[in-house]
Structure formats: C-alpha cells, structure tokens
C-alpha positions in Angstrom: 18.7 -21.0 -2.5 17.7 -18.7 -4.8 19.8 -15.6 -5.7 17.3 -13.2 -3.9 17.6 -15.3 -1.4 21.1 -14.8 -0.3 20.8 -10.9 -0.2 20.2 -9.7 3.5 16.5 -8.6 4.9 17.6 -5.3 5.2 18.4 -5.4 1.2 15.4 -7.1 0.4 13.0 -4.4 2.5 15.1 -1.9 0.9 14.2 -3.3 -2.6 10.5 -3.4 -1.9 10.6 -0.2 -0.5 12.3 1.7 -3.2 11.0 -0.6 -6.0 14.5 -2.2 -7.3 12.5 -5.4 -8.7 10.6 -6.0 -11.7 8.2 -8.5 -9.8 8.2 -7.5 -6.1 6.4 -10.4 -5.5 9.6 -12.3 -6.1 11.3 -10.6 -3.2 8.1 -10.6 -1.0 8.5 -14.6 -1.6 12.7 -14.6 -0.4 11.6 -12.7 2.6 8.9 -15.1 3.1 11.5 -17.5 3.2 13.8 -16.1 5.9 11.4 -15.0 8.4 10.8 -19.1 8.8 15.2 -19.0 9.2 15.5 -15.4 11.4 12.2 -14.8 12.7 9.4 -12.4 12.8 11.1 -9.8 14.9 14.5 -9.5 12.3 12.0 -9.6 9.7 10.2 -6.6 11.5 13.7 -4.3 12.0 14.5 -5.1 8.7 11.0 -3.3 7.4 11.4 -0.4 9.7 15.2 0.2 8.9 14.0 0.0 5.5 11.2 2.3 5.7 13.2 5.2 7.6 16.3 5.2 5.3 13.2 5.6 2.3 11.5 8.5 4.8 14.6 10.1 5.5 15.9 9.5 2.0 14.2 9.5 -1.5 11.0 10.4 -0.2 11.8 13.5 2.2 11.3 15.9 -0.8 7.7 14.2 -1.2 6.3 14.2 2.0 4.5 17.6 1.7 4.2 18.9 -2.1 2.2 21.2 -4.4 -1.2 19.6 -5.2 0.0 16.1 -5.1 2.1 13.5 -6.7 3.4 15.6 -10.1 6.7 13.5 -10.9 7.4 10.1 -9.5 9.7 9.7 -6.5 11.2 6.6 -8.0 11.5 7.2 -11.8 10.9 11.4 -11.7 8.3 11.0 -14.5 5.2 12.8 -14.7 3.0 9.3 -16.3 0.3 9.9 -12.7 -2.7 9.0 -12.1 -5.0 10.5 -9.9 -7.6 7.6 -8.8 -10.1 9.4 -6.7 -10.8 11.8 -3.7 -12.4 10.3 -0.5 -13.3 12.8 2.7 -13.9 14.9 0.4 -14.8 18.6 2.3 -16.6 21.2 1.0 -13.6 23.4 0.0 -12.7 20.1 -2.4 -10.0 19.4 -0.4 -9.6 15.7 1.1 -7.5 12.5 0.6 -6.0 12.0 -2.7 -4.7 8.4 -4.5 -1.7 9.4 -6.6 0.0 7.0 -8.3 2.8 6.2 -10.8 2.0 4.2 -13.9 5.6 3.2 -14.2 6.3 2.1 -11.0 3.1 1.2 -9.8 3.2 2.4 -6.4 0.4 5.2 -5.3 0.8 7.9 -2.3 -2.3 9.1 -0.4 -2.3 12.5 -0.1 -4.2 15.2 2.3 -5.4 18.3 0.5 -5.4 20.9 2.3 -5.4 24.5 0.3 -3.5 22.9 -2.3 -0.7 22.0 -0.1 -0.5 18.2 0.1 0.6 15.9 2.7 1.7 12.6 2.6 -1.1 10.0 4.1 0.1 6.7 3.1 2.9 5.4 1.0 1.0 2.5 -0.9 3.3 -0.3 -3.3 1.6 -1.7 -6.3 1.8 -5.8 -5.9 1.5 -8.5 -9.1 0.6 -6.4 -12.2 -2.4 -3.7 -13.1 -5.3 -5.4 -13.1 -4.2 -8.7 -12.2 -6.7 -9.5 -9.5 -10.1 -9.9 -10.8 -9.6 -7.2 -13.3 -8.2 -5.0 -10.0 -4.6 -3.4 -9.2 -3.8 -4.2 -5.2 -1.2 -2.0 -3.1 0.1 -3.3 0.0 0.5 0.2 2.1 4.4 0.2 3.1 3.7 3.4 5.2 0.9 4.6 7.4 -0.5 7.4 9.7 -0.3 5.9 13.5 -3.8 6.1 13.9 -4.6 3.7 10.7 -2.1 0.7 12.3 -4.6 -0.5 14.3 -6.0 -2.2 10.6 -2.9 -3.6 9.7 -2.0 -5.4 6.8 -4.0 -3.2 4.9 -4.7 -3.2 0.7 -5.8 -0.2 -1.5 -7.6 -1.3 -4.3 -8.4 0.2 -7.9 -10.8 -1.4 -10.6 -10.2 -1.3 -14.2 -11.9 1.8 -14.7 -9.0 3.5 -12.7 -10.8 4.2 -9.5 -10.4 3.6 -5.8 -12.8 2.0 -4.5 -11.4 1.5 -0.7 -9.0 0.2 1.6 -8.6 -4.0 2.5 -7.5 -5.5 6.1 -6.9 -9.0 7.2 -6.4 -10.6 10.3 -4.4 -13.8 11.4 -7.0 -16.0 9.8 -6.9 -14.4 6.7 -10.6 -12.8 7.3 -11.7 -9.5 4.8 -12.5 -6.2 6.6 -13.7 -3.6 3.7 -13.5 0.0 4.1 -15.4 1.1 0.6 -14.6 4.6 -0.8 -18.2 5.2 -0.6 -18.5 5.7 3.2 -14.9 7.6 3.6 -16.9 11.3 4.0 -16.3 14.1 5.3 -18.0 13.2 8.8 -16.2 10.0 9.1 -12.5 10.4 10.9 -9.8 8.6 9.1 -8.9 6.2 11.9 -13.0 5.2 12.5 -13.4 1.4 13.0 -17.2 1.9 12.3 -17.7 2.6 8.2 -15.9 -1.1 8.1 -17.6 -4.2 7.1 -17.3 -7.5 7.2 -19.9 -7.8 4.8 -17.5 -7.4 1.7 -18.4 -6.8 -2.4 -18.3 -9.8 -4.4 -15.7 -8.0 -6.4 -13.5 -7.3 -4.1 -13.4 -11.0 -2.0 -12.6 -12.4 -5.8 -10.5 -9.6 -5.7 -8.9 -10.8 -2.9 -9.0 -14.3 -3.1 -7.2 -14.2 -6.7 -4.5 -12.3 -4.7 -4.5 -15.2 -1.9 -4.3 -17.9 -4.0 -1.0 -16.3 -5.8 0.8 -14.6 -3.0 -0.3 -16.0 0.4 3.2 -15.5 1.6 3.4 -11.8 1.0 0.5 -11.6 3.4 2.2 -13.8 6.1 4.7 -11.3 6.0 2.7 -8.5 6.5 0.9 -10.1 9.1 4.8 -11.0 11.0 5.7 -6.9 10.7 2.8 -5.2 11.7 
C-alpha cells in the first residue's frame, strides 16, 4: 500500500480539491484504488464533503470578484492567465477561463458589468501541455444545469487558448462542445452545439490522456 494510499477519501478529495500534491494524478490513482475497497457511494461523499469544506472555505472570497481571477486562491499570486471569452454578448461581457500558472487549476467566470461570478471550478491534471501539446482540467465544480455532461474536461492548446469543454460516458465515448459554437444565442446548459463528431486534435488529445490516466476517469464517472 502506498503512502497515499493509507490517507482517508475524505483527505485525498481534500488534496485534489485544494491542490496539496505535486502530481494530482498520484492521488487520483490512490482513490482509484479504494473506490474498488469502499465503493462508489463513499467515494462520492468523500468528493462532496470535500467540495463544500473548499466552497465554504478557501474559495468563499472567490466566488464573486472584481473582473476575474486577479490573485490565486491557492498560492495568492497574481502569475494568471486569461484563456479566452465564450458567450461573449455585446456589452463584452460573457464566460471567462482564468487560471493559475502556478497551480494549474482555472475558474470560469460570468462577466457581467465587470462583476464576476464563479461558473466552474476547473483542476489542471498531468502537466501543461502534456496531452497532445494540450493542458486538460477535470471541472471539480459545476453550475446544476451543466451536470447533466458529467465528467467533463476543459481544454487549452499550446497557444494558450480554450478551445471547449470534453464529456464522456460509461464507455469512454467523446462528446465535444468547441469554443467556437459557445455564442451568445446558445444557453450554457444546450445539449445541441455538442458533437460527436470531435477534432482530430482533441480525440489525440484525449486519447494521450486515456492511455495515462484511465483511472482518474473511472472515478469521475463513480462521483457524478
């Protein structure tokens, strides 16, 4: 047993949620471990605990801010990146990728009149550009309306921009929903803008992702 391993689920959801490893894929793997020993459903609690102690916790003062993500959550530096604006209205205002260079975890953000509101709280997995030249983000935390798509990925090339959103089902099947079609007249929680018929990018993307970190994905799947 490894020495992640014989921390509790509600420690290891804790860690992933509040970034406390260098290589969250690491802990992804321990819980992948124990949800075969205490099931889906303590696997589940585990994540939610986890994810309400962050709400309620370190990320209260970040839920609605200024014009977006200025200093980090986790590290409280200012080295962010702003990755692109999709449903993008007329005023400018729409929903924002923020994310930390440090950490490597983003937050989608709605714009509205320069207040901004926190979307989706998105957690950088493997390394930047790992994937077919691609950063991936499992989102940890996400509007009601957008659980529907569960496990879902952000993805951002090498260039630094988003270029949409990644679910999979039980089989492991790709549903893409490309920056591209998130406009203005499409409502966030549509299930029409996505396709099946996903960029060759992307699916290598994806499949690079697979072939390392399969498990991280089973868990997703076991706490939707």
């Amino acid at each position: 047993m490894s020495a992640l391993e014989e921390r509790s689920l509600d420690k290891l959801a804790d860690m992933i949620y509040s970034v406390l490893w260098q290589d969250l894929l690491e802990v992804w793997k321990a819980v992948r471990t124990k949800l075969d020993k205490e099931g889906s459903e303590a696997v589940k609690a585990a994540f939610n605990g986890a994810a309400d102690r962050f709400m309620k916790g370190p990320f209260a003062d970040h839920l609605e801010v200024r014009w977006g993500m200025n200093l980090c959550v986790h590290c409280n530096d200012d080295n962010i990146e702003k990755n692109g604006i999709a449903y993008v209205e007329a005023s400018g205002d729409g929903l924002e990728f923020n994310q930390c260079l440090n950490c490597h975890i983003g937050i989608l953000y709605k714009l509205v009149t320069a207040t901004a509101t926190m979307d989706t709280y998105t957690i950088g997995l493997g390394n930047p550009g790992q994937f077919n030249e691609m950063s991936l983000y499992w989102n940890a935390i996400v509007p009601e309306g957008m659980k529907k798509f569960l496990p879902t990925y952000e993805l951002v090339n090498s260039e630094g921009q988003w270029i949409g959103t990644v679910s999979l089902d039980d089989s492991f099947n790709i549903r893409f929903l490309p920056f591209a079609v998130m406009t203005e007249s499409t409502p966030r929680d549509a299930e029409t803008p996505w396709t099946s018929d996903v960029p060759g990018a992307v699916k290598l993307a994806m499949d690079a992702f697979l072939d390392v970190a399969r498990y991280q994905v089973e868990v997703a799947l076991a706490i939707r």
